[in-house]
C-alpha positions, 0 to 999 in steps of 0.5 A: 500500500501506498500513500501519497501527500502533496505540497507546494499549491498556493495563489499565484498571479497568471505568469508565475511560478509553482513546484507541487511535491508528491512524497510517497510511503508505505511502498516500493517508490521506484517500481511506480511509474507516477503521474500529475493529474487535475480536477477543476471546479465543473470539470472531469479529472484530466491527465496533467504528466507523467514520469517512468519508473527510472524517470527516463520517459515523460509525457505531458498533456497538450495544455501543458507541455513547455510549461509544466516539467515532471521529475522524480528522485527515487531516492527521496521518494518524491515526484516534482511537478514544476509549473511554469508561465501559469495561466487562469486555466490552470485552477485546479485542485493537484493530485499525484498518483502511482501506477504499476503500468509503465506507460498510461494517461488514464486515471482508472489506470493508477491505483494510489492517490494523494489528497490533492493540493489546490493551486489557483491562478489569478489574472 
């Protein structure tokens, strides 16, 4: 069994900066692949990023991709989610997940969750 917390939301003007942390517990942190997702108020959870077990292989959703960067560091347990040029859009409540697939954007794919952090972007 795995737990998860985040950290790292806030308030932040459009254009600003945010790094969310995911620190994980109770498992074998390198044998997940992890991922970033997002729930907005009104909105489906939605698939934000991804990073493979030995962090060699990222994916990122298009509304994100060349501002948002996924990293992990196995030895701390703890997956990064450093947020760049935020926009309004990118509101959300943040939650990390962890998944025994190597590859996957689905989030009936990951089996652990954390409990979310809230980021809001003001503009």
């Amino acid at each position: 069994q795995v737990q998860l917390v985040e950290s790292g939301g806030g308030s932040v003007q459009a254009g600003g900066t945010l790094r969310l942390s995911c620190a994980a517990s109770g498992g074998t942190f390198s044998s997940y692949t992890m991922g970033w997702f997002r729930r907005a108020p009104g909105k489906e959870r939605e698939f934000v990023a991804r990073i493979t077990r030995s962090g060699s292989n990222t994916g990122y959703a298009d509304s994100v991709k060349g501002r948002f960067t996924i990293s992990r560091d196995n030895s701390e347990n703890t997956v990064y989610l450093q947020m760049n040029s935020l926009k309004p859009e990118d509101t959300a409540v943040y939650f990390c997940a962890a998944t025994s697939l190597l590859f996957s954007r689905r989030y009936t794919d990951y089996d652990y969750w954390g409990q979310g952090t809230q980021v809001t972007v003001s503009s």
